[in-house]
C-alpha positions in Angstrom: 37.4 83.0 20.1 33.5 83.0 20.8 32.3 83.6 24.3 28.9 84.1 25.7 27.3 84.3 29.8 24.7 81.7 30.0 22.8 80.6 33.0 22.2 76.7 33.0 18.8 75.7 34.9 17.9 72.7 37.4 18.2 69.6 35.9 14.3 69.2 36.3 13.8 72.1 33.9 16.8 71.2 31.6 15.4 67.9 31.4 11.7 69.1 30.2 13.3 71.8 28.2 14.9 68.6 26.5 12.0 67.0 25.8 11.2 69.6 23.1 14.5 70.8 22.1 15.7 66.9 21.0 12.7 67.2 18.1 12.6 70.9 17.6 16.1 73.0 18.0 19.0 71.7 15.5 21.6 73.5 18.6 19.7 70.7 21.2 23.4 68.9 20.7 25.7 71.9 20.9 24.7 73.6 24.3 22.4 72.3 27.2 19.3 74.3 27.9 20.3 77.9 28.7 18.8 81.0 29.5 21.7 83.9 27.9 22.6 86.5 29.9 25.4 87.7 27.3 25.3 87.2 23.6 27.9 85.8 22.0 31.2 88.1 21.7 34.7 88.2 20.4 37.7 87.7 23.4 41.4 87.5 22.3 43.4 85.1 24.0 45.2 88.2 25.6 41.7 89.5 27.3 40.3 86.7 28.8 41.9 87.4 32.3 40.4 90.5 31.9 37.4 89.4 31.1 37.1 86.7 34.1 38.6 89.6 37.0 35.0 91.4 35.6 32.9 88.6 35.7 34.3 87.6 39.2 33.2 91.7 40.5 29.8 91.5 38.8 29.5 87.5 40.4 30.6 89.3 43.8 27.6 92.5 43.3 24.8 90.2 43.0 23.4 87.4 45.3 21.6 84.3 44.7 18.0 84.7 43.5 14.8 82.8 42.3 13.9 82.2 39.0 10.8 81.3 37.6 9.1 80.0 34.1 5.9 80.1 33.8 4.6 79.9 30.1 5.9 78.7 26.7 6.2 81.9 24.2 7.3 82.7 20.8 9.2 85.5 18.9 6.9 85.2 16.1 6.9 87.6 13.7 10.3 88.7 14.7 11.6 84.8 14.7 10.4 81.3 14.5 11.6 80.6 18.2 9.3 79.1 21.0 10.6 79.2 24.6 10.0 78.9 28.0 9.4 82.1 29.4 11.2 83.3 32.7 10.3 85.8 34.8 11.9 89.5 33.9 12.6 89.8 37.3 14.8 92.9 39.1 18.0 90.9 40.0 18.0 89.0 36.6 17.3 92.4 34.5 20.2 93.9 36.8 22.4 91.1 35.9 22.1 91.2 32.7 23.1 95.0 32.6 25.9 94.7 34.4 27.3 91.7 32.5 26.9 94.4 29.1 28.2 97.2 30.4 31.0 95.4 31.8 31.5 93.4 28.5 33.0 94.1 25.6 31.1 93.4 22.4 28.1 94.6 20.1 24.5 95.0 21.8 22.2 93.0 21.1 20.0 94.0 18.1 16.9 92.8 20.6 15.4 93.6 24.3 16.6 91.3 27.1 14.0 89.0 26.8 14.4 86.3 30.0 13.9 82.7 27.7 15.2 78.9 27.8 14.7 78.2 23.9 12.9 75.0 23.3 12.5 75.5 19.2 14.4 77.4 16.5 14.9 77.7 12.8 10.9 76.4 12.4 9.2 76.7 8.5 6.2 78.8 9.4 3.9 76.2 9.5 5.9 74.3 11.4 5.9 76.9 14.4 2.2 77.4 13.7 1.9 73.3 14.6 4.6 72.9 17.2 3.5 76.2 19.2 -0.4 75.7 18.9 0.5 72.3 21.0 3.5 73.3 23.3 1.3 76.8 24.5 -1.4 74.3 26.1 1.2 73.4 28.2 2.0 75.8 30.1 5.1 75.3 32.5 5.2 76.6 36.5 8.3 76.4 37.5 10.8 77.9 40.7 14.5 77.9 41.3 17.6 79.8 43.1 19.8 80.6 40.9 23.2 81.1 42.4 25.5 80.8 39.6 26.3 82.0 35.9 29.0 80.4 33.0 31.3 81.9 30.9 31.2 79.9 28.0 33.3 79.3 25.1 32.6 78.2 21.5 34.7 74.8 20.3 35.1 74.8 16.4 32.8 72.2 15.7 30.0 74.9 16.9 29.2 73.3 20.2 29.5 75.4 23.7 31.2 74.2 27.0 31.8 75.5 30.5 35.1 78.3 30.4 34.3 79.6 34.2 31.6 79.3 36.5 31.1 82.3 38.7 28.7 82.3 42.0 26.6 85.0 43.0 28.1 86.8 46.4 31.7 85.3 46.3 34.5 87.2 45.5 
């Protein structure tokens, strides 16, 4: 089965990430607005307690800690996706480490880039319209985050909550 480690945002910013996704990503009905902290990756049934003792130490390692986006960006020329860019802060960056090294599966073929995606799978001009617009935004926004998601992939493609684990609790 398909697994990832997602954090989900405020409602506020889920709810403005929404705005754009409903029009511009096809996933906007599969998973809520999410900011990955761990690609997808294969578990067998028989290694998902595993999986969940190592999540529960790396929850335990790391406290709560803010989390801001402050600009809407793009992959272009790598990929036609636009997103809200977050803050590459120390604790996330460390986070995100520790959840890879921790976790089985490939890398990633790209940098940990701290994103909520609000557009994907874009024709080129349409990324050239919808980004030249969304960019004038801008976006300033501030949370705690005290909590991440093991998620798990149902077979009609869509994502939903396996575990939650807080930051600081064992």
């Amino acid at each position: 089965m398909k697994y990832g480690v997602a954090i989900f945002p405020s409602k506020k910013l889920q709810d403005l990430a929404n705005s754009y996704r409903k029009r511009y990503d096809p996933h906007y009905a599969l998973i809520p607005p999410h900011l990955t902290l761990k690609n997808a990756f294969e578990l067998a049934e028989d290694e998902i307690k595993s999986a969940v003792e190592k999540l529960e130490l790396v929850a335990k390692n790391h406290t709560p800690f803010k989390m801001s986006a402050f600009k809407i960006s793009s992959f272009q020329p790598v990929n036609n996706v636009i997103y809200m860019k977050v803050e590459p802060t120390p604790e996330l960056e460390s986070l995100h480490q520790e959840l890879n090294a921790n976790l089985n599966g490939e890398d990633s073929e790209y940098s940990f880039v701290p994103h909520i995606t609000i557009a994907q799978k874009l024709s080129d001009e349409e990324h050239s319209d919808v980004y030249g617009s969304l960019r004038m935004l801008g976006v300033e926004h501030e949370e705690v985050v005290d909590r991440f998601h093991l998620l798990y992939q149902l077979e009609n493609g869509s994502w939903t909550v396996y575990e939650t684990f807080r930051l600081g609790e064992g």
